[in-house]
C-alpha positions in Angstrom: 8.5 19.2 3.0 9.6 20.4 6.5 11.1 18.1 8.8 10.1 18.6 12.4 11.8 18.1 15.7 10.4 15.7 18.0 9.9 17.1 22.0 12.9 15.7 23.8 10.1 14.0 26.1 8.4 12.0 22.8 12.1 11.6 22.0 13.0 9.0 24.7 9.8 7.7 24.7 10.2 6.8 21.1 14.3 5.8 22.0 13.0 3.3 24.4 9.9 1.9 22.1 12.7 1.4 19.3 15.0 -0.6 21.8 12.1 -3.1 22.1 11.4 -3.0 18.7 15.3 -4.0 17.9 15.0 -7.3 20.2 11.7 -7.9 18.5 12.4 -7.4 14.7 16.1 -7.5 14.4 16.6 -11.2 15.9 17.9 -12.7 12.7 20.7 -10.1 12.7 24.2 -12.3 13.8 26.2 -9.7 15.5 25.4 -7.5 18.1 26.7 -4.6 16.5 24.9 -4.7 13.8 21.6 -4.6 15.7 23.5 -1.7 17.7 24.1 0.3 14.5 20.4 -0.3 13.7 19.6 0.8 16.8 21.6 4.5 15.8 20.2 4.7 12.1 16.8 4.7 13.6 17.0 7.0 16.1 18.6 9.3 13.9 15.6 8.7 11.6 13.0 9.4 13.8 15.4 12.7 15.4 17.7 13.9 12.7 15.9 16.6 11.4 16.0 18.1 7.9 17.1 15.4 4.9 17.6 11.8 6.8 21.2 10.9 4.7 24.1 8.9 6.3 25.9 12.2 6.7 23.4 13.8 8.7 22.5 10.7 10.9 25.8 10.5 12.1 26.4 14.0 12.4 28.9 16.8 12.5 32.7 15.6 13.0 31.6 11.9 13.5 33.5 10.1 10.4 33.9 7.4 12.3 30.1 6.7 12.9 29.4 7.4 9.4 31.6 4.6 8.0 30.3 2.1 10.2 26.6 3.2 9.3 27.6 3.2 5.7 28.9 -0.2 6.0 25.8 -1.4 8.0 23.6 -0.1 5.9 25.3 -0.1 2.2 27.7 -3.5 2.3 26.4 -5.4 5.2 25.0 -8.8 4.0 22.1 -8.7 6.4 18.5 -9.8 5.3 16.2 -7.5 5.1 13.1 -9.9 4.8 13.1 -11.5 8.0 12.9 -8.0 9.9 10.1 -6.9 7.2 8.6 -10.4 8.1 8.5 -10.1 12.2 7.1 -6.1 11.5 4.0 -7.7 9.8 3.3 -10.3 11.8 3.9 -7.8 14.8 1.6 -5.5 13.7 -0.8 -8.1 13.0 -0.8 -9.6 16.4 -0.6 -6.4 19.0 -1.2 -2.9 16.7 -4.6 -3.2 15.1 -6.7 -5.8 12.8 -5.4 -4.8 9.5 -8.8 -4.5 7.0 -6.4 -4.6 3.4 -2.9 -5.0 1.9 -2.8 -1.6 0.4 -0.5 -1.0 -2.5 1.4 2.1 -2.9 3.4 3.3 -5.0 6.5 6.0 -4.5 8.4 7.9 -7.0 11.2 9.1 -6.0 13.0 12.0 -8.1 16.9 12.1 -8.7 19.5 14.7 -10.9 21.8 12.1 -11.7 22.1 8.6 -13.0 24.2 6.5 -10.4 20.9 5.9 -7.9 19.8 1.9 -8.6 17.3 1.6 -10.9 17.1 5.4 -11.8 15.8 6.1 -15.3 13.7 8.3 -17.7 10.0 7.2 -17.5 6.7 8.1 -17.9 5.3 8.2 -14.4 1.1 7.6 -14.0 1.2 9.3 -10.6 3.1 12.8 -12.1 1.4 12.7 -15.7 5.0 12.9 -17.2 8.5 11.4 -18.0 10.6 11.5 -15.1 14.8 11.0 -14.1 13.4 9.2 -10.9 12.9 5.7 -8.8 9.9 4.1 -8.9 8.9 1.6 -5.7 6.1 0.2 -3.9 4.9 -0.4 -0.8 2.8 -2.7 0.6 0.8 -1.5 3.6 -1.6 -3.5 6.8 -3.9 -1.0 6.7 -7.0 -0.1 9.2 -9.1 2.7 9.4 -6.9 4.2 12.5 -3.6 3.7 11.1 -1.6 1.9 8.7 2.2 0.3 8.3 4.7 0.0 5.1 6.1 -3.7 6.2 7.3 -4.8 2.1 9.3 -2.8 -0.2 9.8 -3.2 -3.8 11.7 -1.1 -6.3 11.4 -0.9 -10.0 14.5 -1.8 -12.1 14.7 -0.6 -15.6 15.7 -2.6 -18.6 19.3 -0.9 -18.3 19.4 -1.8 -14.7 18.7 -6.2 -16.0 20.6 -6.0 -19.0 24.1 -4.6 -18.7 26.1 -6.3 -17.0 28.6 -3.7 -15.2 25.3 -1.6 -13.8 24.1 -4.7 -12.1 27.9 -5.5 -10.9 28.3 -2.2 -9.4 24.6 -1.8 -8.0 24.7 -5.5 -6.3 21.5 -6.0 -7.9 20.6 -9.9 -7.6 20.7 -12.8 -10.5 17.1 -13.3 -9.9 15.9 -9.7 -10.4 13.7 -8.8 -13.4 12.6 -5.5 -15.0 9.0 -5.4 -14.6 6.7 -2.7 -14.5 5.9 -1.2 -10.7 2.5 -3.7 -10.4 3.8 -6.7 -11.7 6.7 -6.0 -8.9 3.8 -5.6 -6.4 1.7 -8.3 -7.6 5.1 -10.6 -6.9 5.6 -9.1 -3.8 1.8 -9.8 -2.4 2.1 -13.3 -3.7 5.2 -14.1 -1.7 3.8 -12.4 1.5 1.1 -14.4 0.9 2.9 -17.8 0.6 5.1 -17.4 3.2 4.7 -14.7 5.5 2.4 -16.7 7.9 0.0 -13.6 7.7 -3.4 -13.8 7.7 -4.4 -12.8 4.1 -6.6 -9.4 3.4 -8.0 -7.9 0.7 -5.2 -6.3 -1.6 -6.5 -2.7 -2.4 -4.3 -1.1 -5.5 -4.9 1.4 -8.5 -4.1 -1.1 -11.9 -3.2 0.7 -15.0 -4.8 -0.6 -17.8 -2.3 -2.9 -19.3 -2.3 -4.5 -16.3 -5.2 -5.0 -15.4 -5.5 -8.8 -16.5 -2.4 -9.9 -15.6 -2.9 -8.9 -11.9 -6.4 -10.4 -12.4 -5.2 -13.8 -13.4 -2.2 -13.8 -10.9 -4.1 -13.3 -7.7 -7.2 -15.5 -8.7 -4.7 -18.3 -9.2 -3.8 -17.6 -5.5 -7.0 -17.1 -4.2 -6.3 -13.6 -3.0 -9.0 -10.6 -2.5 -8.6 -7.6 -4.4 -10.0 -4.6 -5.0 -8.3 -2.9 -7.7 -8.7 0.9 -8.9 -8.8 1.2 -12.4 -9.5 4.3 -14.9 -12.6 4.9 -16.5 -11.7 4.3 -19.9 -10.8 0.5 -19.4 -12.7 -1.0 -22.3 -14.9 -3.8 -21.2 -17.7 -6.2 -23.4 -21.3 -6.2 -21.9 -24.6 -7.5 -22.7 -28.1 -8.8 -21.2 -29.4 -12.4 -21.2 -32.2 -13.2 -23.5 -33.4 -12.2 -26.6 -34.3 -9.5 -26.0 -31.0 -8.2 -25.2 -28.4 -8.8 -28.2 -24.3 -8.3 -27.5 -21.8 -8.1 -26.3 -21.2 -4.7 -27.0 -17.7 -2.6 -26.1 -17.6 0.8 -24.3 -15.4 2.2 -21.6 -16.2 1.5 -18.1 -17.5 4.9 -17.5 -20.0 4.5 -19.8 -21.3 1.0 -18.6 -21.3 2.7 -14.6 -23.1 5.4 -16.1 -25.9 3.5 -18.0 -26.7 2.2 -14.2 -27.2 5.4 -12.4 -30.5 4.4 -11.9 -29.5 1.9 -9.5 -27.2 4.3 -7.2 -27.0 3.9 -3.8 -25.9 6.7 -1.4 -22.9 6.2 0.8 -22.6 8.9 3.7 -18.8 8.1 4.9 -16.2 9.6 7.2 -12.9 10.8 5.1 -9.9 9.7 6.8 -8.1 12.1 8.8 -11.2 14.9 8.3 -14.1 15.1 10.8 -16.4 16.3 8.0 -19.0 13.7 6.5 -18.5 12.9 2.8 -21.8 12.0 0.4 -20.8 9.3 -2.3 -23.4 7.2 -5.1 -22.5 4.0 -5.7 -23.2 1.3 -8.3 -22.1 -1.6 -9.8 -22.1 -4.2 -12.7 -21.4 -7.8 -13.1 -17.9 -8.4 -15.3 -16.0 -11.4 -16.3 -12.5 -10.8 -16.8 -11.3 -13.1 -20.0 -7.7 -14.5 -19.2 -4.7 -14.0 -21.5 -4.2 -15.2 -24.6 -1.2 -16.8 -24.3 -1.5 -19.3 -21.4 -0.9 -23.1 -22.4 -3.9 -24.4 -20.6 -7.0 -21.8 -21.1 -8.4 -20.3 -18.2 -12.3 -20.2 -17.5 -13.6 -16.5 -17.3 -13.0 -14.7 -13.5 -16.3 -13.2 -12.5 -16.0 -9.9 -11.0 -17.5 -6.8 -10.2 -16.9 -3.5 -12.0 -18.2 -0.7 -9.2 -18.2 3.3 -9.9 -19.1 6.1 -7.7 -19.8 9.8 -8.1 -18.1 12.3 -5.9 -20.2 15.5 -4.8 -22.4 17.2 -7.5 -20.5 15.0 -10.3 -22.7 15.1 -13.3 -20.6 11.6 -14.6 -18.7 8.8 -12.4 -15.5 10.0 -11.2 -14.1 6.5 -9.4 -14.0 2.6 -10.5 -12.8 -0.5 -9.0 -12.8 -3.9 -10.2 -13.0 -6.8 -7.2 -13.5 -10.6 -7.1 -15.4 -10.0 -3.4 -19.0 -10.6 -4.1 -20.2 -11.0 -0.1 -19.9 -7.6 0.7 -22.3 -4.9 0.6 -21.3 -1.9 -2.0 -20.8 0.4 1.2 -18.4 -2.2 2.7 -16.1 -2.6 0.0 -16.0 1.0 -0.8 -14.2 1.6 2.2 -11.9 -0.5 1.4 -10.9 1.2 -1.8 -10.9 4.3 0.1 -8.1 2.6 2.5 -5.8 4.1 -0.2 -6.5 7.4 1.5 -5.6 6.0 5.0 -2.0 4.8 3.4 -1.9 8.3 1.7 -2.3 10.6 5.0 0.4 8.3 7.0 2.7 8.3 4.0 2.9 11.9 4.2 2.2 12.4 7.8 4.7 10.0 9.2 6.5 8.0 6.6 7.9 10.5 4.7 9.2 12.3 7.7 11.4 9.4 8.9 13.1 9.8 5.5 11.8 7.0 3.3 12.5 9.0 0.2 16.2 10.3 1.3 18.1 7.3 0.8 21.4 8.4 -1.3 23.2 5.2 -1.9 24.0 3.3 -5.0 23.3 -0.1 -4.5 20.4 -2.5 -4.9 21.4 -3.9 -1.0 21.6 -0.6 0.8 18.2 1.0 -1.0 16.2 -2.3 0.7 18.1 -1.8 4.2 16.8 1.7 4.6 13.5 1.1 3.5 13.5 -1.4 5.7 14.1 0.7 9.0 12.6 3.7 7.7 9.5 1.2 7.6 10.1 0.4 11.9 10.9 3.9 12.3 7.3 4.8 11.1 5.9 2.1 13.2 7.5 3.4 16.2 6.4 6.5 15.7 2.7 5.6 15.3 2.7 3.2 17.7 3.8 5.8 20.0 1.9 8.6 19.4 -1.4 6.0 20.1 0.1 4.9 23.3 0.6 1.1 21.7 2.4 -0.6 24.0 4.6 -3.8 23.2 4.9 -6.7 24.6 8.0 -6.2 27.9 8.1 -2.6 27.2 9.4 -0.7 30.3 6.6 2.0 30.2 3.9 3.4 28.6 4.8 5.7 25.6 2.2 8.3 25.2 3.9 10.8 23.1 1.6 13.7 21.8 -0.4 13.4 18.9 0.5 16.1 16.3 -2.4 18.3 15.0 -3.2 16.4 12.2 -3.4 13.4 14.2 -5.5 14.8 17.1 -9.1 14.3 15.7 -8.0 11.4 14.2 -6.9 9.5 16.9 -9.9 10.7 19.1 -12.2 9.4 16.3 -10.5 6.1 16.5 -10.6 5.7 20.5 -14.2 6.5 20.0 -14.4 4.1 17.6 -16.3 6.4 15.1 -14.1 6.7 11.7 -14.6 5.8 9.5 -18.4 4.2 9.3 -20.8 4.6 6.1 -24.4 4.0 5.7 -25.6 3.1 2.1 -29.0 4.0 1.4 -31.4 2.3 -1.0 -34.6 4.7 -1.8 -36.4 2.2 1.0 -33.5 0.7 3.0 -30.4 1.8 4.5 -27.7 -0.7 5.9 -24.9 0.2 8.6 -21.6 -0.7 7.2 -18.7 -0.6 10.0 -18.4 -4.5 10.3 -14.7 -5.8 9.4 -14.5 -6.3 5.3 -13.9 -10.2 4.3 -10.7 -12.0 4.6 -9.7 -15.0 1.9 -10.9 -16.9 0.9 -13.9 -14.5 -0.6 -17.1 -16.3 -1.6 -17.4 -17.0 -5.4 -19.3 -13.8 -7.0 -22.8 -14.5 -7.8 -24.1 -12.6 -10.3 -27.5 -10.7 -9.1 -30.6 -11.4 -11.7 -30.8 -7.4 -13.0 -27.1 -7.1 -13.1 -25.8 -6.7 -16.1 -22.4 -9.2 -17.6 -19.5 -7.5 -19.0 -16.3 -8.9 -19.9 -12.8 -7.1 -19.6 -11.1 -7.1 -22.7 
């Protein structure tokens, strides 16, 4: 994608922001120099333009700034989780009140075979095998805005197993190979545990073979989700009463579709659009069954399975799964649609900064850019909406780009997104704050029909 320059004005302005933002975030560095060689890798991220490399941060002639960023941010023992830490809790505090944990993931595509954790896999999100990186990031996510503060990234079997590639790579004793939401569900739960953040719903797309797993490991932390899943996930259903024999297996498309009867309409706001968007919405009661092969047996995890229908859709096009039963539908379709709120900064802002253009080989160094490509995008945003911290010198107004203008006005007025869900007899105003944990337990309604996710 093309890289743009910054005005020299929104420059400084962002130079001075990110000069705060070191003495705020960077604190459990030791040295001084290696918070001032932060200070240089992300100005050169957020004003470098084209690919955001070592090389081309330092730039032209300067080999001795390029070994010292190369140490800082490839060899330099430095924890990344207390600066990823002080981001969140930042952001929590003085940006915005965050409405989910979003869940993204990132492929990243390489030639060769050196990059850690590169590998040939089937990729969900490209409908094919790939040579590439897979990650994840976890976002505090609004309706205005949202922030990347947690990184993950996927290692391989070959990357856990041989013993050389991990040598060379740095890659810790601890780390697994996992698949990419079993790396995000860890992540979540240790953010959770010990992040001192107030907890949110945790909004994520679940393939199918994971579905349970990240069922059973956030209900055993109490943590809100609202997970997207695929149509096909098979799941058991049947009435109560005689009258109604089961259960009986079909995909979930089939189960939202047997309720379309009971649709609601949702009139919403997409994010970053001024247009108005028309959705139907219904749902069905679900118990999740827990795996098989736990010592101690689980009882069932009620749920609710929810589908929508896009614009002149003849079948459901959308499904989530959540354990939030307090909410109206309206209310917690917003949240899934938070997803598109990560999506539109991730290409808008995060990408720009270089989050993808990290060339290094080693476990260390991929975290450390991740890391301050993640305050380079909250200096940016925080920026363009004239956030000011806490003992910055001035305020820093930078210009909103065009994609950002409407937006931005929109949020000021305070009118994106909102959705109204209409009943054939009522209609209810959804723009209060979705629920924090711990949710209520899901009640069942007396029509709604029980399924059970297989």
């Amino acid at each position: 994608m093309a890289r743009t320059v910054l005005p020299e004005e929104s420059a400084k302005e962002i130079s001075e922001l990110i000069d705060v933002l070191i003495s705020l975030f960077f604190e459990s560095l030791p040295r001084r120099d290696q918070r001032n060689w932060a200070r240089v890798y992300l100005n050169g991220l957020v004003r470098t333009s084209g690919k955001k490399t070592i090389r081309n941060i330092a730039g032209t002639g300067a080999s001795s700034v390029e070994q010292s960023l190369q140490q800082f941010i490839s060899k330099s023992p430095w924890d990344w989780t207390p600066v990823r830490r002080s981001l969140a809790q930042y952001l929590e505090r003085t940006a915005q009140r965050p409405l989910a944990w979003v869940v993204r993931p990132m492929v990243i595509e390489k030639a060769g075979d050196r990059s850690v954790g590169v590998g040939r896999q089937f990729v969900p999100q490209l409908g094919r095998t790939a040579n590439c990186q897979q990650a994840s990031g976890i976002w505090l996510a609004s309706s205005e805005s949202s922030f990347p503060v947690e990184w993950t990234l996927t290692l391989p079997a070959p990357w856990t197993s041989e013993l050389l590639r991990r040598r060379r790579a740095g890659i810790p004793d601890t780390a697994r190979s996992l698949t990419p939401a079993q790396d995000a569900v860890h992540a979540v739960q240790r953010m959770a545990a010990t992040w001192q953040l107030q907890r949110r719903p945790v909004v994520m797309e679940v393939a199918g073979g994971d579905v349970a797993s990240c069922v059973e490991s956030f209900t055993l932390q109490d943590i809100p989700f609202v997970f997207k899943v695929d149509g096909s996930l098979p799941v058991s259903f049947g009435g109560a009463g005689r009258q109604r024999p089961g259960p009986y297996t079909a995909p979930a498309r089939e189960l939202i579709d047997s309720l379309r009867s009971q649709r609601r309409v949702v009139e919403w706001t997409r994010h970053g659009r001024a247009e108005g968007a028309v959705t139907l919405l219904t749902s069905a009661a679900i118990l999740a069954t827990p795996s098989e092969d736990r010592p101690v047996p689980l009882p069932p995890t009620p749920l609710l399975l929810m589908g929508a229908w896009t614009e002149a859709a003849l079948l459901p096009t959308e499904f989530w799964i959540t354990n939030i039963g307090d909410r109206p539908l309206a209310q917690l379709f917003l949240l899934a649609k938070l997803i598109d709120r990560v999506s539109l900064d991730f290409t808008e802002t995060c990408e720009p900064v270089g989050i993808r253009d990290f060339e290094g080989r080693s476990f260390r160094g991929w975290h450390h850019h991740a890391t301050l490509a993640s305050v380079a995008h909250a200096s940016m945003l925080l920026s363009a909406r004239g956030r000011t911290p806490a003992g910055y010198p001035g305020p820093a107004r930078g210009p909103l780009g065009p994609a950002r203008a409407a937006v931005g006005a929109a949020g000021a007025a305070g009118a994106a997104p909102t959705a109204t869900a209409t009943a054939p007899a009522t209609a209810t105003r959804t723009g209060g704050a979705p629920p924090v944990l711990p949710p209520r337990p899901f009640i069942p309604g007396q029509s709604a029909r029980r399924a059970y996710i297989r």
